[in-house]
C-alpha positions in Angstrom: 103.1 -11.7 52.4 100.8 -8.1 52.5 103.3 -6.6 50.7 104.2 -9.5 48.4 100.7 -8.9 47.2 100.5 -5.1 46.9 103.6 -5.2 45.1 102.1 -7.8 42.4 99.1 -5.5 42.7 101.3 -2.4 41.4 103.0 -4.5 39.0 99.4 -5.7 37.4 98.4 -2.0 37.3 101.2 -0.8 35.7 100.4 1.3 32.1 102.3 -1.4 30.1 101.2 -4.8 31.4 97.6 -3.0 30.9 98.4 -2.5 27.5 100.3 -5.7 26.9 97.6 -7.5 27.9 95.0 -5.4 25.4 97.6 -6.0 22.6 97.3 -10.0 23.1 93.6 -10.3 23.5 93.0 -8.0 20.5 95.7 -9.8 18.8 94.2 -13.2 18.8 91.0 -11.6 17.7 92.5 -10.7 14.5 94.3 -13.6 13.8 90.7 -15.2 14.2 89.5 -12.4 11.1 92.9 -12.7 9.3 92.3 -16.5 9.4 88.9 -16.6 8.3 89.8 -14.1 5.9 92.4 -16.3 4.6 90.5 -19.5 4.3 87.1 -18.6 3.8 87.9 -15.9 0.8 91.2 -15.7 -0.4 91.4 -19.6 -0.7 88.7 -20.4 -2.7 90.2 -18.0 -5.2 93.7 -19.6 -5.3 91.7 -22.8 -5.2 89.8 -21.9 -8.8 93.7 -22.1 -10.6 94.2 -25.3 -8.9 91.2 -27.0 -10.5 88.8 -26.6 -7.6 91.3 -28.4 -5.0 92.0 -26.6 -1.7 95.4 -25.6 -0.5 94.8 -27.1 2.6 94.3 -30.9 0.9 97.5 -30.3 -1.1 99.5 -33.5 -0.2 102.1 -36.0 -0.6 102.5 -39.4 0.4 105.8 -40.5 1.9 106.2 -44.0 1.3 104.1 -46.6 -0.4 100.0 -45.7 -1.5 98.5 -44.0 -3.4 95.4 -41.6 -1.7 93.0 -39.2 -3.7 92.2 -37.6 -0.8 94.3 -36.1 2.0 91.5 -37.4 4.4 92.0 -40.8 2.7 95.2 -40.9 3.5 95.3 -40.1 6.8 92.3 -42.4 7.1 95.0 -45.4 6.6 97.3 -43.7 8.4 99.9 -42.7 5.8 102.6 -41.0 6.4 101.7 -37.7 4.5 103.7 -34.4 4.1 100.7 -31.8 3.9 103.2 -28.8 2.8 99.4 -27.3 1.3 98.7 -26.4 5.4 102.3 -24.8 5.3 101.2 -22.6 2.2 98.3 -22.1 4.3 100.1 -20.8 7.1 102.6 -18.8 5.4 99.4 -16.7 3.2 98.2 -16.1 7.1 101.5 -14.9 8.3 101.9 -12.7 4.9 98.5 -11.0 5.6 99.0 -10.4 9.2 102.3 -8.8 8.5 100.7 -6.3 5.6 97.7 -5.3 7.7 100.2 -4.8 10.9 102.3 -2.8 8.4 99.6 -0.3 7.6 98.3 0.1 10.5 101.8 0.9 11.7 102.7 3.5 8.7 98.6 4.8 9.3 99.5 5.3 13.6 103.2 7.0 12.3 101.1 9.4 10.1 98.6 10.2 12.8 101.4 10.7 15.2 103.0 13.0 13.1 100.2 15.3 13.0 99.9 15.1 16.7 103.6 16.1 17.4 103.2 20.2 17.7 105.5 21.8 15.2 108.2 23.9 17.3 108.1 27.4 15.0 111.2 28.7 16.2 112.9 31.7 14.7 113.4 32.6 10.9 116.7 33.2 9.5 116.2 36.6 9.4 115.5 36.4 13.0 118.6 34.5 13.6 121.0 36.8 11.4 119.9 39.9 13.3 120.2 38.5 16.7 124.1 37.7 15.5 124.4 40.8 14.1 123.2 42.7 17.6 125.4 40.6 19.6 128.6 41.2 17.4 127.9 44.6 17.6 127.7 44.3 21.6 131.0 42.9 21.7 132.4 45.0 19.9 131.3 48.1 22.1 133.0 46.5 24.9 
C-alpha cells in the first residue's frame, strides 16, 4: 500500500500533470473573461442591428403559441428552440480560438528568439576545408 502511495505521489509531481493542472485552472478562468467579454460587450453591439433584442432571447416556438418573450415561453412550458444561445456559444468558441491563436503565434515568436542561432561555418570556410583535404589525399 506504502508504495501504492509514493508512486501516486511521483505521478502527482510529475512536470506535466503540474502543468496540466495550471493549464485547466487558468483555462476556466478565461473562459469566465472570454464569456463575459462575449456577453457583456460584444452582445450588446450585435444586439443594436437586431433592434435592441439580445442573442440570447432569439427563439422559436415548436408547436402551437405564440410568446413575445423567450421567458414567456418557457414560462408555459413551450417547447422552444433557442438556436440565439447556440449563436451565443459559437461567438464564445470563435473568440476563445482567436485569443488561443495569438497567444500561440506570440509563444512561437518568443521561442524563436530564445532558440540560440548555431553560427556554423561560412562557405568560404567550408570550400577551403575541401580544398585542404583534396589536396591531402592527393599527397598520399
Amino acid at each position: 500500500m506504502k508504495k501504492l502511495i509514493n508512486d501516486f505521489k511521483t505521478f502527482l509531481m510529475k512536470g506535466d500533470i503540474v502543468s496540466l493542472s495550471t493549464a485547466v485552472i487558468i483555462g476556466g478562468a478565461f473562459k469566465t473573461i472570454v464569456s463575459s467579454f462575449a456577453q457583456d460587450i460584444l452582445m450588446p453591439i450585435i444586439g443594436l442591428f437586431l433592434a435592441d433584442k439580445s442573442i440570447s432571447n432569439l427563439f422559436v416556438v415548436l408547436g402551437k403559441g405564440r410568446y413575445e418573450t423567450l421567458a414567456e415561453a418557457k414560462k408555459a412550458n413551450a417547447i422552444v428552440l433557442t438556436y440565439g444561445n447556440f449563436i451565443q456559444a459559437v461567438t464564445d468558441f470563435i473568440i476563445i480560438g482567436f485569443v488561443i491563436f495569438l497567444f500561440l503565434k506570440a509563444y512561437e515568436k518568443i521561442k524563436k528568439k530564445e532558440e540560440p542561432k548555431a553560427k556554423g561555418p561560412s562557405q568560404e570556410q567550408l570550400l577551403t576545408e575541401i580544398r585542404d583535404l583534396l589536396a591531402q589525399q592527393k599527397e598520399q
